[in-house]
N, C-alpha and C positions, 0 to 999 in steps of 0.2 A: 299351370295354365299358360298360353299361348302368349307372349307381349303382340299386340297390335295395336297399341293405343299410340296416337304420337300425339305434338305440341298441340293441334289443332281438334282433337278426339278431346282431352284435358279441357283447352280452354273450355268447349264447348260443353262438355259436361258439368263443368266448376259455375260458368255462365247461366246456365241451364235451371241447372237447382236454386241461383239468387235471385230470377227475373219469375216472381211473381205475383202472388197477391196484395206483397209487401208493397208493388208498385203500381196495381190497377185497381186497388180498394184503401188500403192506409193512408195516403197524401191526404183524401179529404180530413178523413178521423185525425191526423195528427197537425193538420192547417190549426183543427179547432183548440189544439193546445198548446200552439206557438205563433201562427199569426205567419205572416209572411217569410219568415227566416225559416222556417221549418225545411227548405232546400238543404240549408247550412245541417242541420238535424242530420239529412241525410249522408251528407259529407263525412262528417264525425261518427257515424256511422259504422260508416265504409272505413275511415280509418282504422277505428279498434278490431272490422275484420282483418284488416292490413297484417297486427299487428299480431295475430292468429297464425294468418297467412306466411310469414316471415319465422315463426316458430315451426311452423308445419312442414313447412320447405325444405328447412335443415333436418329434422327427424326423418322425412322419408327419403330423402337424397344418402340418409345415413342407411336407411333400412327400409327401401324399395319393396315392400311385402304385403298381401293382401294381409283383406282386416283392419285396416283404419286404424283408428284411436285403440282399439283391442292388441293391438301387435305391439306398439310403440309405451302403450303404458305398462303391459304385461312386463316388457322389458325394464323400463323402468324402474318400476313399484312393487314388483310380483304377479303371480297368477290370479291371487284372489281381486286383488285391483282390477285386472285386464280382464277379468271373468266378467266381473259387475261392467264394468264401461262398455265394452261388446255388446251384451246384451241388452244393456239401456241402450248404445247408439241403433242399436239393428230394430229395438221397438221405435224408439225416436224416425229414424228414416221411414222407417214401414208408416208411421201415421202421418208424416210431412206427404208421403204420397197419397196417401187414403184421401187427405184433406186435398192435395191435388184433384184427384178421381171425383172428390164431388162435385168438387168446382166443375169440370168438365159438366157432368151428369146435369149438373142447374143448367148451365148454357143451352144444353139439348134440351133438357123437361121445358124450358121456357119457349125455345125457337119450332118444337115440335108438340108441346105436350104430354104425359105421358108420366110413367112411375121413377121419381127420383132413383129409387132403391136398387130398381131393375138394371136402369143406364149406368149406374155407379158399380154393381156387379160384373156388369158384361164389361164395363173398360175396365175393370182387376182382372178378368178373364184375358182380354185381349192384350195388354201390356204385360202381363206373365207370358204367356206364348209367344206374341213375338221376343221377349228376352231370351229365350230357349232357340233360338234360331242360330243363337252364337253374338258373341263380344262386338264381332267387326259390325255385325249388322245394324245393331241395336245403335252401337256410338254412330254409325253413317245417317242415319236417323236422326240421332242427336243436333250430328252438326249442319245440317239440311235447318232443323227447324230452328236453331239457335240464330243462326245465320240469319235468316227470314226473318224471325223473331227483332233482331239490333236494327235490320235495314228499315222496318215499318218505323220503329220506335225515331231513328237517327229521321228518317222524312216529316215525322209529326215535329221535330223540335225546327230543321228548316223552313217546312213550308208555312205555321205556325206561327216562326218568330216576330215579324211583322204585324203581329198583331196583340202582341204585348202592351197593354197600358201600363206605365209608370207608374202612376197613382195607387195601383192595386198592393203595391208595397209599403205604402205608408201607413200606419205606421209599421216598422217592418216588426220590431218586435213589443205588440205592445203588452204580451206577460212575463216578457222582461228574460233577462237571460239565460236566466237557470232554466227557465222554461222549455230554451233551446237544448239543454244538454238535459232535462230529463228524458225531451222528446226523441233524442236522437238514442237511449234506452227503448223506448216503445217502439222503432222501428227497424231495430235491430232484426228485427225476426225478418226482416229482407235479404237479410245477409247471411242466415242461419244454414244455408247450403253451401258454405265454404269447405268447410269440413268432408265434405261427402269422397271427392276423389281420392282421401288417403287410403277407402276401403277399395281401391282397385289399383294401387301403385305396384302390386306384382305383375300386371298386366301390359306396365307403360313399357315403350321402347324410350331407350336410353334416358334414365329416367334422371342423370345426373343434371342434364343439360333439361328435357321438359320438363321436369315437374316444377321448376321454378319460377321458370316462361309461365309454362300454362296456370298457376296456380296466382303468381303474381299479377301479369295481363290479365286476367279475367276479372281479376274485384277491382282492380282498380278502374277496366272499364266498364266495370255496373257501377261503382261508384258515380264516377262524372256521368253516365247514362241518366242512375238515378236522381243526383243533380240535376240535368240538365230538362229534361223531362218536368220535374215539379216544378223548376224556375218560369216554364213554358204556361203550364198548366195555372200556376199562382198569379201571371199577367195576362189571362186571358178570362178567367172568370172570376165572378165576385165573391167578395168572401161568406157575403152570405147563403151563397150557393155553393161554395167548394166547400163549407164546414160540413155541411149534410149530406154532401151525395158519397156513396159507395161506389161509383163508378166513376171517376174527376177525369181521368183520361180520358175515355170515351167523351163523355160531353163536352170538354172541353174542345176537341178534334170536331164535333161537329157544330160547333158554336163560331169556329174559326175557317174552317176551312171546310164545310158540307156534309154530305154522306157519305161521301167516296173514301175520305180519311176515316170518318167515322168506323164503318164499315171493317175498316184498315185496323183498327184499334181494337175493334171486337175479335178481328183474327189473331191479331197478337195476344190478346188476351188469352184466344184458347190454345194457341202457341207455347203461351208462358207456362197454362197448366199441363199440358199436355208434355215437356221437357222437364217440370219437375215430377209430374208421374212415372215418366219410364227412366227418368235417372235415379229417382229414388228409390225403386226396384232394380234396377242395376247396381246400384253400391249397396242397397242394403242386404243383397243377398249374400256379398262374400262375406259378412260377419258369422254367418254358421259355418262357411267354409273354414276361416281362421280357428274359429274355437273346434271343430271336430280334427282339423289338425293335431290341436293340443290334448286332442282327447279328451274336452271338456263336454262336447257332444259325441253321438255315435257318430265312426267311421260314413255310416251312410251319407253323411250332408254333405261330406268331402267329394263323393264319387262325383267324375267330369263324362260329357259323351266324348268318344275315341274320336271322333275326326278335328271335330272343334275346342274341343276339350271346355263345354261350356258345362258350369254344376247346376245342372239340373234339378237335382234334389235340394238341394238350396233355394234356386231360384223359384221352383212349387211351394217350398215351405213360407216363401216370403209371400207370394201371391196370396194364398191361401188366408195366411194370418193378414193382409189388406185387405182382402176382400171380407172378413167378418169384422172389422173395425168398422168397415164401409156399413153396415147394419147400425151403429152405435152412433151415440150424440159425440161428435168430435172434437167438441168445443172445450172444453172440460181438456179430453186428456192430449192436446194440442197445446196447453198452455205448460201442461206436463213434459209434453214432448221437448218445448222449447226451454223449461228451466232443465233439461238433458243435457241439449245444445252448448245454451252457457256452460253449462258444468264440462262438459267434451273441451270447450276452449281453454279453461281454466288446467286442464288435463294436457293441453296442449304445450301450456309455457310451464309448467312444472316439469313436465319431462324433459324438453332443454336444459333444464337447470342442472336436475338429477345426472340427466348423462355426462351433460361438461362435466360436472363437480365429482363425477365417477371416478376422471381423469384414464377412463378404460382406453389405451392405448389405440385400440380397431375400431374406436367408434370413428367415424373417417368419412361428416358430412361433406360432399362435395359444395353445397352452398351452405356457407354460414349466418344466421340471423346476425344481422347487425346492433350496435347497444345493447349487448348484452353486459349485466343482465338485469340493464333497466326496463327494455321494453316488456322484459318477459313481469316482472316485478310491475309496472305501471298494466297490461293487460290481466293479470289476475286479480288486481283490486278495481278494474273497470267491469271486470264481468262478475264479481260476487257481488258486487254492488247492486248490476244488472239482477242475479237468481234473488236476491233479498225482493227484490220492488216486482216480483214476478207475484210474490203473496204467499202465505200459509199454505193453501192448498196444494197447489203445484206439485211443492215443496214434499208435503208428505206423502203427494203420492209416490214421487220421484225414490223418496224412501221405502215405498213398498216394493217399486218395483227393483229396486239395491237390495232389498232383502231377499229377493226371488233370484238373485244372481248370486246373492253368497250360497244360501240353497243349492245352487247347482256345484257351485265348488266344491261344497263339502260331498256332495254326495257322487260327485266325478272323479273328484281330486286331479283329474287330469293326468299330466306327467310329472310324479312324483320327485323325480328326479331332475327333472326341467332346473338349467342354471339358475344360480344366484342374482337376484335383479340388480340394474344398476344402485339400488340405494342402499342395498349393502355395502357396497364398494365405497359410496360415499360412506356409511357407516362405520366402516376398514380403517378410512384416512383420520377419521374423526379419534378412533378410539386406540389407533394405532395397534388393533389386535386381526388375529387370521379370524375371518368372517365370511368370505364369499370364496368361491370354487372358480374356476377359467370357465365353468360354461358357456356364459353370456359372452367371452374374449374370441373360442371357438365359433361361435352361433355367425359374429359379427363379420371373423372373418373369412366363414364360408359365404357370407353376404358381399362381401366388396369383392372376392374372387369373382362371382356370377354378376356381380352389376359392372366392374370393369372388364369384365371377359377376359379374366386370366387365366392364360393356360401354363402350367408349369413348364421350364426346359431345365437343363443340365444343372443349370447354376442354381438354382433354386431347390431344384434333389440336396444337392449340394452342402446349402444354409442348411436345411432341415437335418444333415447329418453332420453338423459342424460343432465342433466344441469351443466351450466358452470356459473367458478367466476374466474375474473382477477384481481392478484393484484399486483399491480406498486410500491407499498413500500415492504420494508424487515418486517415482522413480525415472529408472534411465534407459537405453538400449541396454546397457550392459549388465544390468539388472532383471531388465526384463526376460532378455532371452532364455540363461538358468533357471529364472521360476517359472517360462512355460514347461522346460523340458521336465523339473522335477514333478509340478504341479499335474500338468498334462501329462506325463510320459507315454500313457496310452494312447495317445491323437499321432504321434510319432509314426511315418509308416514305416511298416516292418522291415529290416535291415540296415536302418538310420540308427545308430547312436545317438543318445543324448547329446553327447560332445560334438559329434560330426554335427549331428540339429543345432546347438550353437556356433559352431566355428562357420556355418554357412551363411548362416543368419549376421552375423559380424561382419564377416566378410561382406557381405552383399552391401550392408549399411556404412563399408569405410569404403568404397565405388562407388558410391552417389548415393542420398539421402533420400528413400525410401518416403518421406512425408511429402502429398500432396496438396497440403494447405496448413495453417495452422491447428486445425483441428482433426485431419485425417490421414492417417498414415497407411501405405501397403506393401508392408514387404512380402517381396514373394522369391522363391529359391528354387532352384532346378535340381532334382535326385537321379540317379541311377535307378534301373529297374524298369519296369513295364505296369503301366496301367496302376498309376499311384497317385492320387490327388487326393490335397486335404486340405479345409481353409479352419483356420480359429480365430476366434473371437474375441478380441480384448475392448473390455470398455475400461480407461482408468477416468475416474472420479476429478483427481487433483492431478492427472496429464502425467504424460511420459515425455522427455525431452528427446529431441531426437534431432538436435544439432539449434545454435544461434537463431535462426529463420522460423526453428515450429520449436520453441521450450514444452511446451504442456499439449502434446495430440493428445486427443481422448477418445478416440475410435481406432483401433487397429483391426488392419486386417491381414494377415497371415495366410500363402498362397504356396502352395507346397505342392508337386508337382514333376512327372518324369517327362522326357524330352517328349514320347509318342501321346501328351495329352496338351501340347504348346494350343492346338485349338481352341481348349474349354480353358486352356488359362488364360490366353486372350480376349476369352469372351466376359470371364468371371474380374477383370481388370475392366473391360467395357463396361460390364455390368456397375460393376461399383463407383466408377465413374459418371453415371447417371445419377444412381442413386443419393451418393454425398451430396449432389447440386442440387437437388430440392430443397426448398427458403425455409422447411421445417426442419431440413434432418436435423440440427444439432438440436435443438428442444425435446425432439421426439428422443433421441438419442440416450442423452444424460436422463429424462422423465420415467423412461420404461421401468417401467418394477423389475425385470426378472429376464432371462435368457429367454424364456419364450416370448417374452414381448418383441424385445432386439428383435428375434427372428424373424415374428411378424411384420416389423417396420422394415425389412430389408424382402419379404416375400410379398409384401403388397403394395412397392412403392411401384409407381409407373415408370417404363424404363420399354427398349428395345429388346424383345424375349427371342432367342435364335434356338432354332430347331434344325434336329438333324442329327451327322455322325458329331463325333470329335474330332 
């Protein structure tokens, strides 16, 4: 699929899906069970999505791929894991919308009259269709009414403030403080559209640099919004009128400032539902995309149209199944949806963990969660706590509908052959035995090639056809040189001698010391012949001395070469010279398990890539 999304598509979608009911119906219901601090509620809130957010960040910065929480856990945990999460998120999304659509549907049956059922079908009709128009359109949409949406919200809290009574705060907390942190559980479910944009991160342009902008700027400013907002709302009406109404904002805008804000209020309202209805049919349709990928669905869900390359069949299947939920009492399986949610968060900081702890070489988030790995450790004892006080029921529907997604595993199986998840690889470290295959290493690093837009040149043919020598004891140049020719003799180009291959190499290194820092060396030698280049690889463990100035280099590089290829050796000297000055190589360096790691840490590192002759 096409990238078109940039920083401002992101926010707006991430924005999109938090600004709703959570914030023109909850304030009053949660006033009544905290009293005036219930702002603060919402703060901490916003925090623990924060803290979502900053896990999420790193994951898909690392793996940029449609499918959400389905992509990222699969990798993780396995397929059967990713099977079940997919399709819990994609029924979760699909009913976050449903419940959006009625909302709409009341607004109209009230302001017109007329059959809930009917309004609630035609807008599943009409937010399926236009999703089918293509990506760009749908997000230009988005961010039209997002927009709209912050500006009404941001006038009600100016024009408004002025009319704050003090008093309405005291006492601010009077069921005391835990009260505040249960409440800021129950309104959690305002912040539950956090998650949504990881199901379209193969869509985003440059997605090292937006997805962390847009994902982080957006909750933080629902957060203070939604603070700001109830703060307004809490000094403007009484408490014994904000504890019962279902509407707090609206009345409050017209208690304060007329009908004109009033008015103002109702349209952002239908704003609010209206942005999480066709966001939540836009994200939740790439979840069949991802799984028929895997071949856990038919091929069919996959197919895009040729111009836009929008999945259509996807995005029918998602409309389709809203608009028969839309039939249903939504109450019930919305509280089900939301103990999903939490559980998708909980999926979120566990996968962090897995992957650092994988120690997989290619995993190569461009933004890293910070505190790790406390914060991930402090968010999943903040949200299991959250799906506990959600209740029994939720709970075991949430398990039925797990067992309809193992169901599907077993009887797709998917791709059998599909790599080793990352918790094997933690499983590897642990047990110090062979457990996992390179798949997941290849997967990752055909991912960082396409999200940094690497394109291969000479030197990196090059790597890939390069030999390698490990040594576990300290040695010298003059050591070295004889075990690469006996070791290697085959890397030797043809018509070089062993002997001539060391007496060059000696030579080169008693003219000037071949080590460029203390940890990286490049000797490189001129042959006779035509059209002969060869680089090897030495990593030693316990260093190779290589004069007073660098005792123990631990990277060599070996640069072999006839006079008519001085081009690609000056390039392949350039190259490395990049490469070494990166603040990771020596960690990555000495860390790699195995020669194809090296490779990869010398094929994926950012650097000047030259194309052309030799």
């Amino acid at each position: 699929m096409k990238k078109t999304i940039g920083f401002t598509g992101i926010f707006c979608i991430s924005a999109g899906a938090m600004i709703s009911s959570g914030l023109f119906v909850l304030p009053g219901l949660a006033f009544a069970k905290t009293g005036p601090a219930v702002f603060i509620s919402y703060f901490l809130a916003g925090c623990a999505a924060l803290t979502t957010v900053l896990s999420l960040s790193e994951l898909i910065t690392a793996m940029p791929m449609g499918g959400g929480d389905y992509y990222y856990v699969s990798r993780s945990f396995g397929q059967l894991f990713g099977t079940v999460s997919g399709l819990l998120s994609w029924v979760a999304l699909s009913l976050k919308s449903a419940f959006a659509i009625i909302g709409i549907a009341e607004l109209i049956s009230l302001a017109f009259g007329g059959d809930l059922v009917i309004y609630g079908v035609l807008l599943a009709v009409f937010f399926t269709v236009f999703n089918l128009f293509g990506m760009k359109e749908a997000v230009r949409f988005q961010i039209v009414l997002v927009f709209l949406l912050i500006a009404i919200l941001i006038a009600f809290c100016l024009v408004s403030a002025h009319k704050i009574i003090d008093t309405r705060f005291i006492p601010f907390a009077p069921n005391g403080l835990n009260s505040i942190l249960s409440t800021s559980g129950f309104v959690f479910v305002s912040f539950g559209g956090v998650l949504t944009t990881a199901s379209i991160a193969g869509e985003i342009r440059n997605p090292s640099r937006n997805i962390p902008l847009g994902l982080i700027g957006s909750t933080i400013t629902v957060m203070i919004l939604y603070a700001a907002v109830v703060f307004v709302v809490i000094g403007i009406l009484p408490s014994e009128q904000l504890s019962v109404s279902l509407a707090p904002i609206a009345v409050a805008a017209k208690r304060s400032t007329g009908i004109i804000m009033y008015y103002a209020i109702v349209l952002a309202s239908l704003l609010a539902f209206v942005t999480t209805a066709n966001g939540g049919i836009l994200t939740a349709s790439r979840y069949p995309v991802a799984l028929s990928v895997d071949r856990m669905l038919p091929a069919v869900f996959s197919m895009s149209s040729a111009n836009k390359q929008t999945p259509y069949v996807a995005i029918i299947a998602t409309g389709l199944f809203i608009t028969l939920t839309v039939l249903l009492n939504l109450d019930f399986l919305i509280k089900a949806a939301s103990t999903v949610i939490l559980l998708s968060n909980v999926f979120a900081h566990l996968s962090v963990i897995i992957m650092r702890e994988s120690t997989i070489a290619n995993y190569r988030p461009t933004y890293h969660s910070p505190f790790y790995p406390w914060l991930q450790l402090i968010g999943i004892i903040i949200f299991i706590l959250l799906i506990i006080d959600m209740g029994l029921k939720p709970i075991l529907l949430s398990l039925l509908l797990t067992s309809a997604g193992i169901v599907l595993y077993f009887l797709r199986r998917g791709n059998e052959d599909r790599m080793s998840p990352a918790l094997l690889h933690v499983l590897e470290r642990i047990t110090n035995k062979n457990l996992a295959t390179g798949g997941l290493r290849k997967e990752l690093k055909r991912i960082v090639e396409v999200r940094d837009n690497i394109i291969r040149d000479e030197f990196d043919s090059e790597i890939e056809n390069s030999c390698f020598l490990e040594l576990s004891e300290q040695s010298s140049t003059e050591k070295l040189w004889p075990t690469i020719a006996t070791e290697l003799d085959y890397c030797i180009p043809n018509g070089l001698t062993k002997d001539e291959f060391v007496k060059l190499l000696h030579e080169r290194e008693l003219d000037s010391s071949t080590a460029i820092s203390q940890f990286v060396a490049v000797p490189h030698i001129i042959i006779d012949g035509n059209r002969k280049f060869k680089i090897i690889l030495v990593r030693a463990i316990q260093g190779v001395n290589f004069g007073m100035l660098s005792p123990s280099v631990k990277a060599i590089f070996i640069i072999i070469g006839t006079r008519d290829m001085r081009n690609l050796h000056l390039r392949a000297l350039a190259a490395i010279a990049q490469i070494v000055q990166h603040h990771d190589f020596e960690r990555r360096w000495l860390s790699a398990r195995d020669h194809r790691e090296l490779k990869d840490l010398l094929l994926l590192s950012k650097r000047i890539r030259y194309y052309g002759g030799k």
